[in-house]
C-alpha positions in Angstrom: 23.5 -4.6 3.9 24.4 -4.1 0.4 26.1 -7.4 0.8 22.3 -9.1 1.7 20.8 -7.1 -0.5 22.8 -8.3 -3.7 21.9 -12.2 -2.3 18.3 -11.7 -2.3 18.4 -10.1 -5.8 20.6 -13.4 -6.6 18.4 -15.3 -5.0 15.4 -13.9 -6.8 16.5 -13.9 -10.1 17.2 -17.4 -9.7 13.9 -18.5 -9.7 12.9 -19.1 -13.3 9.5 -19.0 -15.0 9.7 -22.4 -16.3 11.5 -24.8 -14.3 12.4 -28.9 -14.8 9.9 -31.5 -14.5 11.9 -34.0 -12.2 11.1 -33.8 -8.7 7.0 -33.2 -9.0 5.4 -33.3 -6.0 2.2 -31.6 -6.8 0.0 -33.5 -3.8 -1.5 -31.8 -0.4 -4.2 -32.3 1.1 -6.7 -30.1 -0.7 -5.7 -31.1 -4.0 -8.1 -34.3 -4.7 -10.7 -31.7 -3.3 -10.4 -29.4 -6.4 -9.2 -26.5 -4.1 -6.2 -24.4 -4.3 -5.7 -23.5 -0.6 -3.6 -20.2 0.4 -2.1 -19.8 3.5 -2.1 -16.0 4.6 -1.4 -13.3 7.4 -4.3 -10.7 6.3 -3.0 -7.8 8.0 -0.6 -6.6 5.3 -2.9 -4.3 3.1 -3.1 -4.0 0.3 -1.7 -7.5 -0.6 -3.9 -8.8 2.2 -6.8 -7.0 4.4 -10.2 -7.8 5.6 -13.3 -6.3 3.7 -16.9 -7.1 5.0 -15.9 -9.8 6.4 -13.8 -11.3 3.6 -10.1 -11.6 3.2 -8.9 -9.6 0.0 -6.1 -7.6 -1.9 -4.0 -8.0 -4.3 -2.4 -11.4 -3.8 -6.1 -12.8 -3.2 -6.6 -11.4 -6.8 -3.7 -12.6 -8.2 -4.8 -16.2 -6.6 -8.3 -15.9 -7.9 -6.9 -15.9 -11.2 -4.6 -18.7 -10.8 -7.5 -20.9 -9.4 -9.6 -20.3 -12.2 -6.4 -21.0 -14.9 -6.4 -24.5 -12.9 -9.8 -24.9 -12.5 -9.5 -25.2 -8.7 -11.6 -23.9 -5.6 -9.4 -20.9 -3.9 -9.6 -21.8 -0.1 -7.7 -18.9 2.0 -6.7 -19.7 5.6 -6.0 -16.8 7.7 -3.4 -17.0 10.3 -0.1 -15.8 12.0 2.7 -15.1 9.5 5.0 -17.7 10.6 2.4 -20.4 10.7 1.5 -19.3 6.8 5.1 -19.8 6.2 5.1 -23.4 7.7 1.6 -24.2 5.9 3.5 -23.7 2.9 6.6 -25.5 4.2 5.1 -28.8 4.9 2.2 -28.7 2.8 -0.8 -28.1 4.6 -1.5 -25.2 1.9 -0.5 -25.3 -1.4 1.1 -21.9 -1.3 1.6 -18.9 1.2 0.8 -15.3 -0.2 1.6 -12.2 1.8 4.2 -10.0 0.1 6.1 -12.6 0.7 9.9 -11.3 -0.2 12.5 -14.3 -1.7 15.3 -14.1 0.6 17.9 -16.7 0.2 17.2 -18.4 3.8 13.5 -18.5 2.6 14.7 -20.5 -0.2 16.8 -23.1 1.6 13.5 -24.4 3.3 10.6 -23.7 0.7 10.6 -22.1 -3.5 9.2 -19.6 -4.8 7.2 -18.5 -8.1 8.5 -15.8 -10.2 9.0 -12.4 -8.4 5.3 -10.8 -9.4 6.1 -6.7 -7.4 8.7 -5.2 -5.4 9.1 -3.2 -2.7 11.0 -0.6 -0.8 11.6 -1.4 3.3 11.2 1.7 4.9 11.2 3.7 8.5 7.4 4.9 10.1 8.4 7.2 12.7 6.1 9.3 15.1 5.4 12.8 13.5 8.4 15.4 13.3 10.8 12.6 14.4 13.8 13.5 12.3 16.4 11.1 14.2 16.5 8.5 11.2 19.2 9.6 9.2 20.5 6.6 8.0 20.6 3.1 8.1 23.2 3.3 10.4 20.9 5.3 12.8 18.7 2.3 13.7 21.3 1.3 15.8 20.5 3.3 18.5 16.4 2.4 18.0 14.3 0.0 19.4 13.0 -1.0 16.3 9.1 -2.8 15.6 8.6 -5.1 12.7 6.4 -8.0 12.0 7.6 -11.5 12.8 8.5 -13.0 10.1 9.0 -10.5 7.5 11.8 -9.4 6.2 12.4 -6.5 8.2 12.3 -9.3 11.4 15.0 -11.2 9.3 17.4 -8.1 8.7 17.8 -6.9 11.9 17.5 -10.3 13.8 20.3 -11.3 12.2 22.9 -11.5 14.3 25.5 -10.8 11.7 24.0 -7.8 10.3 26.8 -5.0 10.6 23.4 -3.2 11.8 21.9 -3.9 15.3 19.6 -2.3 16.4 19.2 -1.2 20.4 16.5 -3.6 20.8 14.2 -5.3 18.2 10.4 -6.0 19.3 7.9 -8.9 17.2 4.5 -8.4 16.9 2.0 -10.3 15.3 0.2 -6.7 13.2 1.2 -3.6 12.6 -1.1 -2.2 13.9 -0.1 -3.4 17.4 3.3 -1.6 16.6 1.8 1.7 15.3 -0.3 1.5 18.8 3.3 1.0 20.5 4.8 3.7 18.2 2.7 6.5 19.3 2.8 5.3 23.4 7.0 5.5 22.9 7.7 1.6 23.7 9.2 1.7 20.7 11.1 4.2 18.1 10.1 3.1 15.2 8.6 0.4 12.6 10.9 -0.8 9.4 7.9 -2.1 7.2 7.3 -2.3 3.0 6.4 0.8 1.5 2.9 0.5 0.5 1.7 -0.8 4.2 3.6 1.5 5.7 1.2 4.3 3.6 -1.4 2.7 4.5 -0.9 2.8 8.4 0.1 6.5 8.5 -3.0 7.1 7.1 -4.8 5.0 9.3 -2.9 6.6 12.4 -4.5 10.3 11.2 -1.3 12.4 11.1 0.7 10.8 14.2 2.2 9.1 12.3 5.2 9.3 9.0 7.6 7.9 7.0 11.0 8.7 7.3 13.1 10.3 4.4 15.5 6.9 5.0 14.7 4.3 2.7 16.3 1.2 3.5 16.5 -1.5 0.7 14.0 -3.1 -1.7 12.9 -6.7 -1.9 11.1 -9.2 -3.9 8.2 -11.2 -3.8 7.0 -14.1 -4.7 4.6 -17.0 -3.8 6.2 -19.6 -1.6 5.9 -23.9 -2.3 6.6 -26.5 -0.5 10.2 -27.5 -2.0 10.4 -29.7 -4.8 6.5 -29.1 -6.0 7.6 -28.2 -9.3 4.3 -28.8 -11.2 2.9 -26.2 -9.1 5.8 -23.7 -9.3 5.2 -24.0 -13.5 1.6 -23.8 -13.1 1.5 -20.7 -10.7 4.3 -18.8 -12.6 2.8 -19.3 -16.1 -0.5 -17.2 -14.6 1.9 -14.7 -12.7 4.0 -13.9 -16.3 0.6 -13.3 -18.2 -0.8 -11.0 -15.6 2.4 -9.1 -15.5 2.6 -8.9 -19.3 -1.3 -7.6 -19.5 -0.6 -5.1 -16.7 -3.4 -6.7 -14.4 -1.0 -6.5 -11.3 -0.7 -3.1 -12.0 -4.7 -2.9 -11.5 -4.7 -5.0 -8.7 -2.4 -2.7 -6.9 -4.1 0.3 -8.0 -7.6 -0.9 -6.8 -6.7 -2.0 -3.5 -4.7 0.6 -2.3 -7.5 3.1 -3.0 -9.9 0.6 -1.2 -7.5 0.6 1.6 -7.2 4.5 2.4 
């Protein structure tokens, strides 16, 4: 783990604010439109959660603000993880947001903007279930995470020194919560500030154990080699993070999400 963990730090740090101008590929199909789509999964509150109808949070912010800087229409799409993943990928949106961590595989396929938050991955458990202990512990779990996050990528991975007893995709987290509290599963390995969120939501049934697992970084993800972009987008990011707007983003919306 602490092997992964110091690649994804790498990884992160090696996506710079300003980057070179030769490969530019700065075309998909919204752009002659004057829209900026966003590809999203808007189950991952705060960063993404529906309100009256609407999809918003703290990446949908952070996007607003980048449209306006380009002077662009924000479009969001709402759909599976994956699929926002492979939007990005091959262009169908100009970027995925939805705490998207920068993990080196990520990167291979896809780049990423500056790292704009953090997280800790941690361990929702049903209520008075002390069994986590350690990292090492998961092992004998069946463990829920969403596909696609990172959580899915850890303990997929074959070569993880961690397996865990069995390890179940589902599209929300709420569908694992629901699973959680029927004993299909043992636990959920989720980022910290969801993970509040749906013990809240799950009115005491629910907790999160004293393990904390690893942190991670996020980003925006873009198709590879769309460097104009990548510049544009992490020009926005480094002002909002340098006026502390982020930090009021995250503020709002997880008091709008309890």
């Amino acid at each position: 783990m602490k092997k992964l963990l110091s690649c994804i730090l790498a990884a992160a740090l090696s996506v710079t604010l300003f980057t070179s101008c030769g490969n530019q590929d700065a075309s998909t199909n919204s752009d002659s439109k004057g829209q900026l789509v966003m590809a999203t999964e808007a189950g991952f509150a705060p960063y993404e959660y529906i309100e009256g109808g609407k999809v918003v949070g703290i990446d949908v912010d952070i996007a607003n603000e980048i449209a306006k800087e380009m002077g662009k229409e924000l479009v969001i799409k709402d759909m599976d993880f994956t699929n926002a993943l492979a939007a990005a990928q091959n262009g169908k949106a100009d970027f995925a947001a939805a705490g998207i961590s920068i993990t080196p595989e990520r990167l291979e396929t896809m780049d990423f903007t500056i790292e704009y938050a953090t997280s800790k991955q941690v361990v929702v458990v049903k209520s008075g279930d002390n069994s986590v202990t350690s990292e090492e512990s998961l092992s004998e779990k069946v463990i829920g995470v969403q596909a696609g996050t990172t959580g899915d990528l850890v303990y997929g991975d074959k070569e993880n020194p961690v397996q865990p007893k069995e390890l179940k995709s589902y599209k929300k987290y709420s569908l694992a919560a629901d699973d959680l509290k029927k004993g299909r599963i043992d636990c959920i390995v989720m980022d910290e500030l969801p993970a509040k969120l749906l013990v809240e939501a799950n009115g005491g049934e629910l907790e999160i154990s004293n393990t904390e697992l690893f942190t991670d970084a996020y980003g925006f993800a873009i198709k590879k080699g769309n460097t104009e972009l990548q510049q544009a987008m992490n020009k926005v990011l480094q002002r909002l993070m340098d006026e502390g707007k982020i930090e009021e983003f995250t503020e709002k919306h997880v008091k709008a999400s309890l």
